[in-house]
C-alpha positions in Angstrom: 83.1 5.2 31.6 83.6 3.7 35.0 80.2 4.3 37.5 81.2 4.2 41.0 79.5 2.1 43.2 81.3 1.8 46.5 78.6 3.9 48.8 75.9 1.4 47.8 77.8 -1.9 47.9 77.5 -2.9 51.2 74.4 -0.7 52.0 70.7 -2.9 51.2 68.4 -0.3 49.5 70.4 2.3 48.4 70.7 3.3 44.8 73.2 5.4 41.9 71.5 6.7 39.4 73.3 7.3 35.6 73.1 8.6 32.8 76.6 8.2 29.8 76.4 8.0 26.3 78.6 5.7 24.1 80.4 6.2 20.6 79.5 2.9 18.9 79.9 4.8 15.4 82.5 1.8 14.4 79.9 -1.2 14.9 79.4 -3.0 12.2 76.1 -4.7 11.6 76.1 -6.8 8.1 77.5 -4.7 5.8 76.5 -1.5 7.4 77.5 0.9 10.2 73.9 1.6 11.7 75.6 4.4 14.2 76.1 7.7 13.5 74.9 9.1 16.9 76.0 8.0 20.2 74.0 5.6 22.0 72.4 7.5 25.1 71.7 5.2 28.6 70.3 6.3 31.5 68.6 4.3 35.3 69.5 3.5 38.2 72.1 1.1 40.1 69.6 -0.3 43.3 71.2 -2.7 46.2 68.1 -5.0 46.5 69.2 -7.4 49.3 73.2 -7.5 48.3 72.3 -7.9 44.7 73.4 -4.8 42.6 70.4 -5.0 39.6 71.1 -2.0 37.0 67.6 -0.9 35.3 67.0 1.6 32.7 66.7 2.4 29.0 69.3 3.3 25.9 68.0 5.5 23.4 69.6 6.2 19.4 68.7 6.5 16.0 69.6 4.0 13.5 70.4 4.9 10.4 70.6 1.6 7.5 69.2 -0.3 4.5 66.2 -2.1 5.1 67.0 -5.7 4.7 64.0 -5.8 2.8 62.8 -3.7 0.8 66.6 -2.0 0.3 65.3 1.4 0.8 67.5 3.6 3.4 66.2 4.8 6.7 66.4 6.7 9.8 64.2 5.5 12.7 64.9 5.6 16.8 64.6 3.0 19.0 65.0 2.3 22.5 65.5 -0.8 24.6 65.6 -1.8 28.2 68.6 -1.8 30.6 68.2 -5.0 32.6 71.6 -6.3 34.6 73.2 -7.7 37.6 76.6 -6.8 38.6 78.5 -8.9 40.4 81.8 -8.6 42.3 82.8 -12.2 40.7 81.6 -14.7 39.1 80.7 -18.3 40.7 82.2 -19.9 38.1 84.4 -19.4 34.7 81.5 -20.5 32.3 79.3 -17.5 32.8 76.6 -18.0 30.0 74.3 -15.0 31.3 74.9 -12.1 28.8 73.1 -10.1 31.2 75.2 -10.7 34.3 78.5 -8.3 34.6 81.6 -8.1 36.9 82.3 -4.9 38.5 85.8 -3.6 38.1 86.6 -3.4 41.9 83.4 -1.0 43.3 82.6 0.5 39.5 80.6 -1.0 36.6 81.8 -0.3 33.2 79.0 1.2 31.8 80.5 1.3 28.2 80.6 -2.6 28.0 77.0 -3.3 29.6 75.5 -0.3 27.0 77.3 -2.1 24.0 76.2 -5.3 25.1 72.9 -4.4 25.8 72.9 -2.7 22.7 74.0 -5.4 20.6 71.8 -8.5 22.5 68.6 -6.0 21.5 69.2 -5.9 18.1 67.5 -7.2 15.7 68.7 -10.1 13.2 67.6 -7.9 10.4 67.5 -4.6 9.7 64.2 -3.3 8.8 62.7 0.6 8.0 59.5 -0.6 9.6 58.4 -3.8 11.8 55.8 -4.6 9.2 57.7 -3.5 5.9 56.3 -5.8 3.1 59.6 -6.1 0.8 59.8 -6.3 -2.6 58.1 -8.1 -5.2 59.5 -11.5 -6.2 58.5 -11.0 -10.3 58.8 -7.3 -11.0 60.9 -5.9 -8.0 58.1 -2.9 -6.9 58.5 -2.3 -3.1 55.0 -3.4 -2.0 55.5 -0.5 0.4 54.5 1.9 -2.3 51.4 -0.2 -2.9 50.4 -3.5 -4.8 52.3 -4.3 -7.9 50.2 -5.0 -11.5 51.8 -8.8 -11.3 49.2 -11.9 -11.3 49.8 -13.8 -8.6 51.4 -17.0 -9.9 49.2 -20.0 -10.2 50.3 -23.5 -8.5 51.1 -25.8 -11.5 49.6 -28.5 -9.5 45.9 -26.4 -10.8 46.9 -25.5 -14.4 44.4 -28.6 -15.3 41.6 -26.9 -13.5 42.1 -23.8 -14.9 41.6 -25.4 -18.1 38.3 -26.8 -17.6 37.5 -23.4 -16.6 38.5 -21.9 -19.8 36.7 -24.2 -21.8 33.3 -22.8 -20.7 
């Protein structure tokens, strides 16, 4: 979806607000497709001093296999729309993912919510920020609650454990 942004281009504090959603149902993320909703954006386009800066939020619900603890899950997240538009860029090499160039006076909003989307991401997928995984011995998801296996002693301190043993 193309956002207009001709009445705002050459007019210094004036904004266009907006508000799309985007089918990214085919992304593929490992060996999963985390999408099965669309990915809903909404801000606001301001002209601060000639610069077009594009602020707002994106909203969805991933759906995947927790990378690990391997137990499937649903859980929302949202991250921020932060962007500058640009009528051209000053030079070929543009290394700013967060920089975009207008196609004549519109943004394309599909391509700065995918990117946006995918730059957010995380490396791995996880059902919570602080799962705890499995267990290395037995394979319990320490999620559930401790496991019954002795932690495993350094061999470095299998003589000590000897002299305590012997008394």
């Amino acid at each position: 979806m193309l956002l207009g942004l001709s009445k705002i281009i050459d007019c210094p504090g004036e904004s266009v607000s907006f508000s799309t959603s985007v089918d990214l149902s085919d992304l593929r993320f490992g060996t999963c497709y985390p999408l099965r909703e669309p990915v809903r954006a909404s801000g606001v386009v301001r002209n601060t001093a000639g610069v077009l800066l594009m602020s707002g939020s994106l909203t969805t619900r991933l759906y995947g296999v927790c990378d690990r603890c391997a137990r499937e899950f649903e859980r929302d997240v949202e991250f921020p729309i932060n962007a500058v538009l640009v009528t051209e860029f000053a030079n070929e090499d543009n290394e700013d993912e967060r920089v975009f160039q207008l196609e004549g006076d519109s943004a394309d909003l599909d391509d700065i919510v995918t990117t946006t989307f995918v730059l957010n991401l995380e490396s791995k997928l996880l059902c919570t920020p602080d799962c705890k995984g499995l267990c290395c011995k037995c394979g319990a998801n320490l999620n559930d609650g401790p496991c019954g296996c002795q932690p495993e002693l350094d061999p470095r301190f299998a003589a000590l454990k000897q002299l305590l043993k012997d008394k």
